[in-house]
C-alpha positions as CSV (number, residue, x, y, z in Angstrom):
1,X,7.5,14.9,-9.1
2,X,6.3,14.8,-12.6
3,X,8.1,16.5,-15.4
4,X,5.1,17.8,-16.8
5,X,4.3,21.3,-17.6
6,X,1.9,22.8,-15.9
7,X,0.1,26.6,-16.0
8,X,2.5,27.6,-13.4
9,X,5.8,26.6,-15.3
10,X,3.9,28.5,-17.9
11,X,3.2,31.7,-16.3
12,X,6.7,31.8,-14.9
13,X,8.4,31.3,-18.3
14,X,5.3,33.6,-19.6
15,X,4.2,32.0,-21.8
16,X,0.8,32.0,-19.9
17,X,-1.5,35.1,-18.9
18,X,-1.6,35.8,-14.9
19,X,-2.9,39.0,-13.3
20,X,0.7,39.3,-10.8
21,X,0.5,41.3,-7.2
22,X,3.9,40.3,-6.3
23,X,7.3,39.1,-7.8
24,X,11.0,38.8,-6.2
25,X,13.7,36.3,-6.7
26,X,12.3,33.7,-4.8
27,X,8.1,34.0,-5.3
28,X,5.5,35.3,-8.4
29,X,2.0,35.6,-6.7
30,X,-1.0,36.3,-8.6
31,X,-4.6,36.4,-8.4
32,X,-6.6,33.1,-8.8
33,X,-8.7,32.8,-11.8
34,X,-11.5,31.1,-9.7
35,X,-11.7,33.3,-6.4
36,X,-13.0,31.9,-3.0
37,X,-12.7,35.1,-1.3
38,X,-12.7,38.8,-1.7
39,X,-8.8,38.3,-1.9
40,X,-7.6,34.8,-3.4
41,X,-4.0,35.3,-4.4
42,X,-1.8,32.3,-5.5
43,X,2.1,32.5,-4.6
44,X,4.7,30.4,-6.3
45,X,8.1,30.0,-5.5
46,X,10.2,29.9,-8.4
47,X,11.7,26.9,-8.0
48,X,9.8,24.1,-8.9
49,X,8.6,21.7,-6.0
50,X,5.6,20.0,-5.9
51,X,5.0,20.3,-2.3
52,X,6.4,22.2,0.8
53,X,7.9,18.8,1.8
54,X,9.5,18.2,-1.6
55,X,10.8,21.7,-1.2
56,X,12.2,21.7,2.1
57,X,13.8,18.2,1.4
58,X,15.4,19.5,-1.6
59,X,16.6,23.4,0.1
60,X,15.6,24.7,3.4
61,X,16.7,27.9,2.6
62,X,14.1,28.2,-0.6
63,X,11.3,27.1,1.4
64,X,12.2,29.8,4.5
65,X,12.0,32.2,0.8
66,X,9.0,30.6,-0.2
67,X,7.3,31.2,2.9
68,X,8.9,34.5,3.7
69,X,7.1,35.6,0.5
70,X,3.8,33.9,1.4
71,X,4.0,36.5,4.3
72,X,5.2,39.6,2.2
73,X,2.8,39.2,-0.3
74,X,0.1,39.2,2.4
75,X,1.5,42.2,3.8
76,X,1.0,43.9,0.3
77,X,-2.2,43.4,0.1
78,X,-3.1,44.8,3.7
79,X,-4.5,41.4,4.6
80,X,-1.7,41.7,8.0
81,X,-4.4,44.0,10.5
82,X,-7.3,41.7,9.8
83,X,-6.0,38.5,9.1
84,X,-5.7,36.1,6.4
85,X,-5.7,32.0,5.7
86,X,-2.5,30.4,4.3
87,X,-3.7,27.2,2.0
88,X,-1.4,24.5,0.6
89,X,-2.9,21.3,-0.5
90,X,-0.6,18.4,-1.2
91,X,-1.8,15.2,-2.7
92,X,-4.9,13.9,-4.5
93,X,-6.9,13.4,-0.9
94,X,-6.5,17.3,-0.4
95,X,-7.6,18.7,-4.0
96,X,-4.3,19.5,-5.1
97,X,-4.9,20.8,-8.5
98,X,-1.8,21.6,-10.0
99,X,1.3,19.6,-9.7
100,X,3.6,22.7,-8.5
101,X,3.5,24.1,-5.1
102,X,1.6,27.0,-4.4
103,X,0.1,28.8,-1.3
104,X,-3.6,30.1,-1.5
105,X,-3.7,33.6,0.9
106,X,-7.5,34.4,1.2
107,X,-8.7,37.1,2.9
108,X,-11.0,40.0,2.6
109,X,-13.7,38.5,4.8
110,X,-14.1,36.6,8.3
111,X,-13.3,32.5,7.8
112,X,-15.1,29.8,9.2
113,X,-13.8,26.9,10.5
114,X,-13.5,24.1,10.2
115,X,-12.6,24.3,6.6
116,X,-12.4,21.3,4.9
């Protein structure tokens, strides 16, 4: 993984501006500054990883957090009764924009697959 900094070290340390839903030990979600759906809310766990796989490799029990929080966040915004999508891109070939993992919960509206 690079050492980089990226916008999410930054609004962890904040040091960077994010409109936050949701925070615990393990997760910071907030909303995304470019939405694709009525609901677009990035979650982050807080320790760094650049993927789900570099995660789990490195600490099953942060990425059972990480996901764990994906869920709770989506609970609190109501997204549980009519549904929601999970996102995580990994890699260059699937858009991954920020070097940091981070789950994309969209909701708000019916999906359409396929959707990529």
């Amino acid at each position: 993984m690079s050492g980089a900094d990226t916008v999410f070290d930054r609004i962890l340390r904040g040091a960077a501006p994010a409109d936050v839903v949701y925070q615990d030990e393990h997760v910071l979600a907030f909303r995304d500054i470019h939405p694709q759906a009525p609901v677009h809310v990035l979650v982050i766990p807080k320790v760094r990883a650049r993927s789900l796989q570099d995660l789990a490799e490195r600490d099953a029990g942060e990425a059972g957090a990480f996901l764990k929080g994906v869920v709770t966040v989506a609970n609190t915004l109501g997204l549980a009764e009519t549904g929601y999508r999970v996102v995580m891109n990994t890699g260059r070939h699937a858009q991954q924009s920020v070097d940091y993992l981070h789950a994309h919960i969209l909701g708000g509206r019916p999906m359409r697959w396929p959707p990529g």
